[in-house]
PDB file of N, CA, C and O in Angstrom:
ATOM      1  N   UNK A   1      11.385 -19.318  10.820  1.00  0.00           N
ATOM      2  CA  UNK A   1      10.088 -19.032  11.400  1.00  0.00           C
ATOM      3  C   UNK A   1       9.797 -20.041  12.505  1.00  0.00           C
ATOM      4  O   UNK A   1       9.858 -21.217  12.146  1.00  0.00           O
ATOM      5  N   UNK A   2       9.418 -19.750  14.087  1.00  0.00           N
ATOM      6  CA  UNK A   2       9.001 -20.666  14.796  1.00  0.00           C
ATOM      7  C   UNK A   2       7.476 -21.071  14.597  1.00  0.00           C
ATOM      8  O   UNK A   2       6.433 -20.627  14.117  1.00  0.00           O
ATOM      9  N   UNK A   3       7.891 -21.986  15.140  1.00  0.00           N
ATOM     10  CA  UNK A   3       6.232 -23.591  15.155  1.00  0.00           C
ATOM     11  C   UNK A   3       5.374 -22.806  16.065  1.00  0.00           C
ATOM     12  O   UNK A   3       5.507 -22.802  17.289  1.00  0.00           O
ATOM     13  N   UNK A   4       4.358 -22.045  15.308  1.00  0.00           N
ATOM     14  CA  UNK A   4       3.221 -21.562  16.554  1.00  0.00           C
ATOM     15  C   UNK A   4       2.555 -22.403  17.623  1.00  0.00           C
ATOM     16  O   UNK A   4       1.746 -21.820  18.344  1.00  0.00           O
ATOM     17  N   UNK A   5       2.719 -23.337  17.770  1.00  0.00           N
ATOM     18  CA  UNK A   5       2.346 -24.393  18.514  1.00  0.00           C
ATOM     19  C   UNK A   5       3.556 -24.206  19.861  1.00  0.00           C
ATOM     20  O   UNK A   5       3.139 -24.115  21.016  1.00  0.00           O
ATOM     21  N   UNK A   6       4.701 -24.173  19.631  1.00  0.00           N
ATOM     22  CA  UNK A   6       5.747 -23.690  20.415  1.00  0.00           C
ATOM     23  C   UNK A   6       5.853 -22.981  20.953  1.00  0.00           C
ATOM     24  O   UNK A   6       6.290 -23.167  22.089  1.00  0.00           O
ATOM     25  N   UNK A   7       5.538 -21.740  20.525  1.00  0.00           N
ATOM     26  CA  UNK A   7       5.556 -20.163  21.031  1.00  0.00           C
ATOM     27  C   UNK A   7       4.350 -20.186  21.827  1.00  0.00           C
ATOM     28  O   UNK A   7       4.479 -19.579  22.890  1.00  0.00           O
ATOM     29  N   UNK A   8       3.403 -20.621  21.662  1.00  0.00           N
ATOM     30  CA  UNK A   8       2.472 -21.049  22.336  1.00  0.00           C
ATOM     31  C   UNK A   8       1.858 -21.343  23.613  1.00  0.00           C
ATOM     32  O   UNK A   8       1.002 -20.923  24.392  1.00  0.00           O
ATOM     33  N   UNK A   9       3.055 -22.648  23.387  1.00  0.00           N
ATOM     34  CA  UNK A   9       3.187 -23.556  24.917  1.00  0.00           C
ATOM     35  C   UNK A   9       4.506 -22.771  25.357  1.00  0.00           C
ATOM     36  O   UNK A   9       4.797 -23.268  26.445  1.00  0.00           O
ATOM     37  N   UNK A  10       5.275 -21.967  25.101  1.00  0.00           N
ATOM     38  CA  UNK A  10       6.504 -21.066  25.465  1.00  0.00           C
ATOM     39  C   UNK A  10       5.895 -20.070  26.821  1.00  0.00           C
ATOM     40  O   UNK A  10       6.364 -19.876  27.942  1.00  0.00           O
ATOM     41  N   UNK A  11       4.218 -19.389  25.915  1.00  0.00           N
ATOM     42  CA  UNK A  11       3.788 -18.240  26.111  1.00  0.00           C
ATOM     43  C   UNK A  11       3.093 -18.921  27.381  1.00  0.00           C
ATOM     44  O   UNK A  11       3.351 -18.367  28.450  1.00  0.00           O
ATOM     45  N   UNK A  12       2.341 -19.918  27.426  1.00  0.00           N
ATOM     46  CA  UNK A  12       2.081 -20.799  28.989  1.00  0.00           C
ATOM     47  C   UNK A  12       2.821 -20.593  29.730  1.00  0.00           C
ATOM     48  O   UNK A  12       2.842 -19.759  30.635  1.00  0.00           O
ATOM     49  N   UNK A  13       3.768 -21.605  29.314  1.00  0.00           N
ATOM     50  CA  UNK A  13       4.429 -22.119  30.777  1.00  0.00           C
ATOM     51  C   UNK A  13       4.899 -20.599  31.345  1.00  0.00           C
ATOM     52  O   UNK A  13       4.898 -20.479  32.571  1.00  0.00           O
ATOM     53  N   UNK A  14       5.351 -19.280  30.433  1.00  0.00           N
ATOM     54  CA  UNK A  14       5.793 -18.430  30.905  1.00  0.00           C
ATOM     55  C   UNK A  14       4.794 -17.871  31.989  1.00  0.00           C
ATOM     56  O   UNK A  14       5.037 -17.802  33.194  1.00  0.00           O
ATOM     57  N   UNK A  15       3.627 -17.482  31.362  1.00  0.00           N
ATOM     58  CA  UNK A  15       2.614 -17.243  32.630  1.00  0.00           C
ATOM     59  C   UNK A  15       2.418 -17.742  33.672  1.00  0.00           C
ATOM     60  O   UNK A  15       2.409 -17.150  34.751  1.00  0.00           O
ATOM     61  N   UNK A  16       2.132 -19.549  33.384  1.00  0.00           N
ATOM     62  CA  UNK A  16       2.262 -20.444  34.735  1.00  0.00           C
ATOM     63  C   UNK A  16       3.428 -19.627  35.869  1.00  0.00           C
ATOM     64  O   UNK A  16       3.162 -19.161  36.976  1.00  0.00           O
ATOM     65  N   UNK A  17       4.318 -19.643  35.395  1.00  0.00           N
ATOM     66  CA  UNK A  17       5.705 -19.440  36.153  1.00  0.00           C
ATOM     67  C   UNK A  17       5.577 -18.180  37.250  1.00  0.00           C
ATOM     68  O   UNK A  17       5.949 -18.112  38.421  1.00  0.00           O
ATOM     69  N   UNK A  18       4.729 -16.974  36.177  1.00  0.00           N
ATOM     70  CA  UNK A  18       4.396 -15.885  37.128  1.00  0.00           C
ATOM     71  C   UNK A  18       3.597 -16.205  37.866  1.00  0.00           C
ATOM     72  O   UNK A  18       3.854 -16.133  39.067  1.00  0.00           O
ATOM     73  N   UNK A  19       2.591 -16.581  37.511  1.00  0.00           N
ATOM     74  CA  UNK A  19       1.516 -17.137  38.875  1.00  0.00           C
ATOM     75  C   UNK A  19       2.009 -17.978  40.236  1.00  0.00           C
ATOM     76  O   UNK A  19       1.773 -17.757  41.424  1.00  0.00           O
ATOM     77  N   UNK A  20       2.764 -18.995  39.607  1.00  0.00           N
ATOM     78  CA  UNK A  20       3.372 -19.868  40.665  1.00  0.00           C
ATOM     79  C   UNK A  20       4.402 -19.130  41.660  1.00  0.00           C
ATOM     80  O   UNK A  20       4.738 -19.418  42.809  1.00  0.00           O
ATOM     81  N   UNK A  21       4.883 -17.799  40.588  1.00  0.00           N
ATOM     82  CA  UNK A  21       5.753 -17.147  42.110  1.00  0.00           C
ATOM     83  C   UNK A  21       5.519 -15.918  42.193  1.00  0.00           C
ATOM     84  O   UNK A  21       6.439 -15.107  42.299  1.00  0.00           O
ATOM     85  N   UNK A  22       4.224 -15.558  42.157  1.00  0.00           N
ATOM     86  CA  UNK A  22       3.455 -14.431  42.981  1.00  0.00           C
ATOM     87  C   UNK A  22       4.216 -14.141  44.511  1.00  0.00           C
ATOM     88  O   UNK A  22       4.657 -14.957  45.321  1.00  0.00           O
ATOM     89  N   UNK A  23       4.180 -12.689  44.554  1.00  0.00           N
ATOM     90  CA  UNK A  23       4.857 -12.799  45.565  1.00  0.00           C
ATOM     91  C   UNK A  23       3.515 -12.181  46.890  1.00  0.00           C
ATOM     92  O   UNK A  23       2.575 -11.387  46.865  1.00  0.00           O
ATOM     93  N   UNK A  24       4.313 -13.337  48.194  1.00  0.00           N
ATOM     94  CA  UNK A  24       3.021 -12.621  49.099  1.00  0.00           C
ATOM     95  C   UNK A  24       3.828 -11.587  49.933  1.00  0.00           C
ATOM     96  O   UNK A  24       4.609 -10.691  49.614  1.00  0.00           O
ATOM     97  N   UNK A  25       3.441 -11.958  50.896  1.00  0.00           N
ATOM     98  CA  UNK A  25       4.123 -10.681  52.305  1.00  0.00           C
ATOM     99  C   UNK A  25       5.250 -10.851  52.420  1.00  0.00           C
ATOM    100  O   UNK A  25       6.067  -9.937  52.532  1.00  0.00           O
ATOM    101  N   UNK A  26       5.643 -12.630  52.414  1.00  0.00           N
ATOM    102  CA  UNK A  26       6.979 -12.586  52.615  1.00  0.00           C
ATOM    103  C   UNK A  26       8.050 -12.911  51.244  1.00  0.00           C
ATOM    104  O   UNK A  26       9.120 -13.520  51.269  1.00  0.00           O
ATOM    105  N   UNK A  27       7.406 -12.329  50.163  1.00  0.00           N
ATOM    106  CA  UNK A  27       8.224 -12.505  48.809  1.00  0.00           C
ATOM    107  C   UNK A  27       7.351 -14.046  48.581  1.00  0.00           C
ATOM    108  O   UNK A  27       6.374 -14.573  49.113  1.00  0.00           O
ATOM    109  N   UNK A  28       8.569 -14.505  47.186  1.00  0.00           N
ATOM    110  CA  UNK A  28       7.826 -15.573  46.678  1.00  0.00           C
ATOM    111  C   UNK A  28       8.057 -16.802  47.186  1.00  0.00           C
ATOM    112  O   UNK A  28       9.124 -17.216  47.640  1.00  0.00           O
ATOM    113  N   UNK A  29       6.654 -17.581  47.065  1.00  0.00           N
ATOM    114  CA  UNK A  29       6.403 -18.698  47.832  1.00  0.00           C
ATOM    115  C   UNK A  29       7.801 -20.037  47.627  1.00  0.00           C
ATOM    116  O   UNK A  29       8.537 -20.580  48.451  1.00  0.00           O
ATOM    117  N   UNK A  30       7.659 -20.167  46.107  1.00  0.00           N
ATOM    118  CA  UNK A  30       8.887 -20.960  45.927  1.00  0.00           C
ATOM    119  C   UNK A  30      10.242 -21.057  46.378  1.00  0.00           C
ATOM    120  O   UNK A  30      10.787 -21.871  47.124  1.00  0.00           O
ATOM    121  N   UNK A  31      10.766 -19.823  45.625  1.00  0.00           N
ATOM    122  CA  UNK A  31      11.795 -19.310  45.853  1.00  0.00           C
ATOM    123  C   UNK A  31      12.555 -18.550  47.273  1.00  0.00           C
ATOM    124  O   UNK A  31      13.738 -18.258  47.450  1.00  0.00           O
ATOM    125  N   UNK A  32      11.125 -18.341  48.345  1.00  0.00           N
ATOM    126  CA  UNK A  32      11.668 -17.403  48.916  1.00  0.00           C
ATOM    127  C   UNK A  32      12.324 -16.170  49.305  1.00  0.00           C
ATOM    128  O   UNK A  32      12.751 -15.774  50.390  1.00  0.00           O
ATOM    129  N   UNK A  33      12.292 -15.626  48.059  1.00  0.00           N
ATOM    130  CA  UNK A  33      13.109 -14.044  48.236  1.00  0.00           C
ATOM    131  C   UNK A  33      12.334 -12.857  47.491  1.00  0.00           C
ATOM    132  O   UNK A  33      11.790 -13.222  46.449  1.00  0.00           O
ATOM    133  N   UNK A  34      12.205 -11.735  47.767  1.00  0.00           N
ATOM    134  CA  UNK A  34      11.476 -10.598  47.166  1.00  0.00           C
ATOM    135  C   UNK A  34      11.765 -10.891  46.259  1.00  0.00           C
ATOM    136  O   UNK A  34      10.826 -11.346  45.607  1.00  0.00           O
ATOM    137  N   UNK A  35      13.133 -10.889  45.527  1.00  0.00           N
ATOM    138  CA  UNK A  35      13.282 -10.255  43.935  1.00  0.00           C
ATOM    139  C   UNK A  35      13.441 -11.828  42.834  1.00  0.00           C
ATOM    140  O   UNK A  35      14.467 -12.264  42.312  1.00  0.00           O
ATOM    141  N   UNK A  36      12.312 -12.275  42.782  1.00  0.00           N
ATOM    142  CA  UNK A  36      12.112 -14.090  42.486  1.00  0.00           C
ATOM    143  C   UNK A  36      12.829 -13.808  40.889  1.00  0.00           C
ATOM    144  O   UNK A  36      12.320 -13.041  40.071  1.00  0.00           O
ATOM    145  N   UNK A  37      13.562 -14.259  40.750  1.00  0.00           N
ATOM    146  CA  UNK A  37      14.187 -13.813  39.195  1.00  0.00           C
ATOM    147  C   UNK A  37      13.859 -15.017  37.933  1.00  0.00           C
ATOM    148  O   UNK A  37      14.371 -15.140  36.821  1.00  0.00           O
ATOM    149  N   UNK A  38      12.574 -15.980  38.761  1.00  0.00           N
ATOM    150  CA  UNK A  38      12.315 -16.907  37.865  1.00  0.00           C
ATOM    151  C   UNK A  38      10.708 -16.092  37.023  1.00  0.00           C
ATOM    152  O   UNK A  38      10.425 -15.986  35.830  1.00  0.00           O
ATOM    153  N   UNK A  39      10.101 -15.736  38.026  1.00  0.00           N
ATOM    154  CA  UNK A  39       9.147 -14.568  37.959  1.00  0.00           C
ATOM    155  C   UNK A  39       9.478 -13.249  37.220  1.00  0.00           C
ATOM    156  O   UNK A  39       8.518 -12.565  36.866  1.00  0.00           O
ATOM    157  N   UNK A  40      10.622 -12.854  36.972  1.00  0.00           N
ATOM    158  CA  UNK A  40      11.426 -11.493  36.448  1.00  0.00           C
ATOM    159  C   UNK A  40      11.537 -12.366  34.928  1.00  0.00           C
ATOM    160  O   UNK A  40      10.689 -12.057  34.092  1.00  0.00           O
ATOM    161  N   UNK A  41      12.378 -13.255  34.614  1.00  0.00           N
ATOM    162  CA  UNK A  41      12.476 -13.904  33.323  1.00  0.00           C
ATOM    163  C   UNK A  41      10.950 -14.152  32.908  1.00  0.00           C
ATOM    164  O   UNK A  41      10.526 -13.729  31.833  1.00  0.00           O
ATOM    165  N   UNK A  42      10.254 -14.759  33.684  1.00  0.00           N
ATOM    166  CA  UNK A  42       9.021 -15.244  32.802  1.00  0.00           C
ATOM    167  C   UNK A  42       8.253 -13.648  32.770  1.00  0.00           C
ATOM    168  O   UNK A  42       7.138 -13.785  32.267  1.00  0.00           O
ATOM    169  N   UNK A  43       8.455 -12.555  33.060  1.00  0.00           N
ATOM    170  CA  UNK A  43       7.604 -11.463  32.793  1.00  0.00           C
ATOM    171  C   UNK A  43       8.236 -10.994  31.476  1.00  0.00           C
ATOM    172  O   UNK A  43       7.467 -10.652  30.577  1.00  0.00           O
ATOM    173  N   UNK A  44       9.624 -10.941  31.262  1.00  0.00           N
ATOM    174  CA  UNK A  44      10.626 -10.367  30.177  1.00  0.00           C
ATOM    175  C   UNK A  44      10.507 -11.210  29.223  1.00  0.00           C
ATOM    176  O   UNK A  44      10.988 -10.969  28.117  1.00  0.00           O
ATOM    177  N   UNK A  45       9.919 -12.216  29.461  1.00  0.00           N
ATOM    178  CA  UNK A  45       9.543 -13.325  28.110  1.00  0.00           C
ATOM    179  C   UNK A  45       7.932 -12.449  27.666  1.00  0.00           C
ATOM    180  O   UNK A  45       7.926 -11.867  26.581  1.00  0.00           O
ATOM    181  N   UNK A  46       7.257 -12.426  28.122  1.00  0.00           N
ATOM    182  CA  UNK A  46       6.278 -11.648  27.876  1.00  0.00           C
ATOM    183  C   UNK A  46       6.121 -10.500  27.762  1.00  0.00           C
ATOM    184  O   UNK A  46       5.024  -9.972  27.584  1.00  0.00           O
ATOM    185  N   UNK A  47       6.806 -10.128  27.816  1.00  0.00           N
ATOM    186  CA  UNK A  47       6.852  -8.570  27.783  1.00  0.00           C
ATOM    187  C   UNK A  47       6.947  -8.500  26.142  1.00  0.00           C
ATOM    188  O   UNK A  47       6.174  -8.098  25.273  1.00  0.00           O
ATOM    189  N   UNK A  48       8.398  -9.140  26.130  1.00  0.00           N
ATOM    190  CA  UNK A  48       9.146  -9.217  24.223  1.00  0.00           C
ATOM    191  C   UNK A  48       8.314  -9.650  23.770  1.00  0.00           C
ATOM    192  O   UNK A  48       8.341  -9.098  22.670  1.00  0.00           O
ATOM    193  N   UNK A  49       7.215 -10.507  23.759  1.00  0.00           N
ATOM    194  CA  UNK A  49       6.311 -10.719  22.872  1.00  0.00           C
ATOM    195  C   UNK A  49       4.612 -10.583  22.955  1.00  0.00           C
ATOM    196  O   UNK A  49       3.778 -11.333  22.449  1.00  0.00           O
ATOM    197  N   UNK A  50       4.406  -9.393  23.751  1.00  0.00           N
ATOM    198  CA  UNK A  50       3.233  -8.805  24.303  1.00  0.00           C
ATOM    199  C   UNK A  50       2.469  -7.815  22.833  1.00  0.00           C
ATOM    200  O   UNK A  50       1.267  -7.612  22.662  1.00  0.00           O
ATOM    201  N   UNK A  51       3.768  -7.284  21.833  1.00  0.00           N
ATOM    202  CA  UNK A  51       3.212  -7.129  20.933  1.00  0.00           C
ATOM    203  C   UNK A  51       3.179  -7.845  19.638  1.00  0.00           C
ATOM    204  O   UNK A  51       3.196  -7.243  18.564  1.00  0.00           O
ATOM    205  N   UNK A  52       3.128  -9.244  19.753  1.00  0.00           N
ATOM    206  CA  UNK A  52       2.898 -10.235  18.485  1.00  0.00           C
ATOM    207  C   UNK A  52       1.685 -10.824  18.688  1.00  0.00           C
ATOM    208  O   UNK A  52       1.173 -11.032  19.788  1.00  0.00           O
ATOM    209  N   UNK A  53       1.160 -11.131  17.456  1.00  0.00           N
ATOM    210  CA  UNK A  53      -0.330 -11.899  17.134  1.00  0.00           C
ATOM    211  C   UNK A  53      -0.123 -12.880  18.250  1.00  0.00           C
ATOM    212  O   UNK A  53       0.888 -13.498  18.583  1.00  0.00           O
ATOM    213  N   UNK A  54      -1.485 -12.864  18.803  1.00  0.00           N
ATOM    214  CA  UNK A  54      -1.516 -14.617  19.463  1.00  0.00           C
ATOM    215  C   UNK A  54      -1.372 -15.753  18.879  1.00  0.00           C
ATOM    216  O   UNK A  54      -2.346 -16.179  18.260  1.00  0.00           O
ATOM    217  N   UNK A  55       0.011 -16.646  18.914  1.00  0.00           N
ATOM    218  CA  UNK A  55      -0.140 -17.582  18.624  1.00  0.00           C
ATOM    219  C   UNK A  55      -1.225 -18.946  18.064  1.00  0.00           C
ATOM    220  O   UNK A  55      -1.414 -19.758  18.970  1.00  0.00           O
ATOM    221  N   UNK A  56      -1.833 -19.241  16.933  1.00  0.00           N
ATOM    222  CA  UNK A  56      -2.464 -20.394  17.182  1.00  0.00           C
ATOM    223  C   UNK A  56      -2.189 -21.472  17.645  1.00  0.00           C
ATOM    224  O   UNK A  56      -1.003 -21.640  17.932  1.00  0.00           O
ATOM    225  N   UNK A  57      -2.955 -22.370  17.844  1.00  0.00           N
ATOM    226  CA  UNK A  57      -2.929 -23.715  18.360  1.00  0.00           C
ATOM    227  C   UNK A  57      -3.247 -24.331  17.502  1.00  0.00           C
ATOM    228  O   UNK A  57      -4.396 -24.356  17.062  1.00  0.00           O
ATOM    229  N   UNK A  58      -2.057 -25.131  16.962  1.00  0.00           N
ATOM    230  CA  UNK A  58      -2.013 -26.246  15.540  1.00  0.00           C
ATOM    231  C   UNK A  58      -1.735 -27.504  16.285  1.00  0.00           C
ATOM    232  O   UNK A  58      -0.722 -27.936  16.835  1.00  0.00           O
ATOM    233  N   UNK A  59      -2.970 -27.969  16.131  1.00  0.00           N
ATOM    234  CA  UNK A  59      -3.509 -29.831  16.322  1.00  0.00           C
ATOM    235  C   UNK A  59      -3.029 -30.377  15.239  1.00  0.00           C
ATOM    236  O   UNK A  59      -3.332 -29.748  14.224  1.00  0.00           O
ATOM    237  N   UNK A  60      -2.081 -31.773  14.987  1.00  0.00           N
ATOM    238  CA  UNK A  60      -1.865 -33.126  14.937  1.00  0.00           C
ATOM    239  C   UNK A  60      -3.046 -33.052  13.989  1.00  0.00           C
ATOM    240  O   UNK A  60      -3.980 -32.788  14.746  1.00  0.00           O
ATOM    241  N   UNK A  61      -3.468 -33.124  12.920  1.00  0.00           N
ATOM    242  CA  UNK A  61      -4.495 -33.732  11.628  1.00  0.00           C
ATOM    243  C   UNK A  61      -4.169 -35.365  11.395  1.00  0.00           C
ATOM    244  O   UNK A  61      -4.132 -35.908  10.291  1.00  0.00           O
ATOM    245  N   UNK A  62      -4.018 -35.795  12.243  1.00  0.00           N
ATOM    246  CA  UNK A  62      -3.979 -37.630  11.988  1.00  0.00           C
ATOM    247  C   UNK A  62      -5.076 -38.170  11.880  1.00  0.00           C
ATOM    248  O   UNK A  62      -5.151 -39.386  11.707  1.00  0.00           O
TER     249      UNK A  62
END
């Protein structure tokens, strides 16, 4: 079973990633090219898990 805390911060950074390479007129900003395949992975990460519960966020009890 994974650490919901993981899947979590997995399910972030994956979004971050799409945002960051939005593509404009001339494809994506980062990468430079229409078909940004860092943007393609982080959508296929979400995609596969578009139908699982939302993760909670489990805080450190120290």
């Amino acid at each position: 079973m994974s650490d919901p805390s993981k899947v979590h911060a997995d399910l972030v950074k994956a979004a971050k990633k799409i945002t960051e390479h939005w593509p404009g007129p001339d494809g994506c900003p980062i990468c430079r090219v229409h078909n940004c395949e860092a943007r393609a992975t982080a959508r296929r990460f979400l995609d596969e898990h578009a139908g699982s519960a939302p993760a909670p966020i489990v805080r450190d009890q120290r």
